[in-house]
C-alpha positions, -999 to +999 in steps of 0.1 A: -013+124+248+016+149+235+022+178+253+029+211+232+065+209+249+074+177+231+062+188+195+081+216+196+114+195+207+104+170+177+108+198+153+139+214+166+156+176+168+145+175+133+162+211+126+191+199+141+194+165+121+195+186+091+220+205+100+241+174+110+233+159+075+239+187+055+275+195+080+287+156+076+278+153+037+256+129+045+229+132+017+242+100+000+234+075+029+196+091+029+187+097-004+198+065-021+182+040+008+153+067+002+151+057-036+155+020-028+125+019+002+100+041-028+111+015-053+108-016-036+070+000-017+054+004-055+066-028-064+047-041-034+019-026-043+018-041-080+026-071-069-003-069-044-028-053-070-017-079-094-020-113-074-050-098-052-069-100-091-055-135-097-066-147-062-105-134-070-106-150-101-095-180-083-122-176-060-149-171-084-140-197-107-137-218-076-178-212-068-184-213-106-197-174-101-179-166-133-195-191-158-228-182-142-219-140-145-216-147-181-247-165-187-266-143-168-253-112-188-268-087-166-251-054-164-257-045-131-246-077-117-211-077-138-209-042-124-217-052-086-192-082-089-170-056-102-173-033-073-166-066-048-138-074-067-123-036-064-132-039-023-113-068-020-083-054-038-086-023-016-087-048+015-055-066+001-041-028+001-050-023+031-036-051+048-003-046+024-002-012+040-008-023+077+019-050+075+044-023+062+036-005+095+039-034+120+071-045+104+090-013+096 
């Protein structure tokens, strides 16, 4: 796997980088891209939260499940569609996530 020899070289390279940064005045070029990459990852992940809930309400009014959750006004079944609807969001995370790390 990774051999003690190479962690230790990973963390001096990274020593060394930052000495580099700091000698060149080269702060600007990392922080701002920085700023940009944090910004544009949480709008990602609103927009994903956001349109994940518009796609299962799509879904359940598609199989009429939400007309017949109303009638049935049950608690626990408005809480257990509630709980699906949260796993599904989490899997739309997920997979939000998992592209970020194939495609950065």
């Amino acid at each position: 796997m990774f051999s003690l020899r190479e962690v230790l070289g990973a963390i001096q390279s990274y020593g060394a980088a930052h000495r580099f940064i700091t000698a060149h005045r080269l702060w600007k070029w990392i922080i701002i891209p920085g700023i940009v990459y944090c910004l544009m990852f949480v709008a990602g992940i609103i927009y994903v939260w956001e349109y994940s809930g518009v796609f299962i309400d799509y879904v359940l009014n598609l199989l009429t499940l939400k007309t017949w959750i109303e009638e049935l006004q049950n608690s626990f079944v408005n809480f257990l569609f509630l709980l699906v609807g949260l796993a599904v969001r989490m899997i739309f995370l997920i997979m939000y996530f998992s592209f970020l790390n194939i495609y950065s």
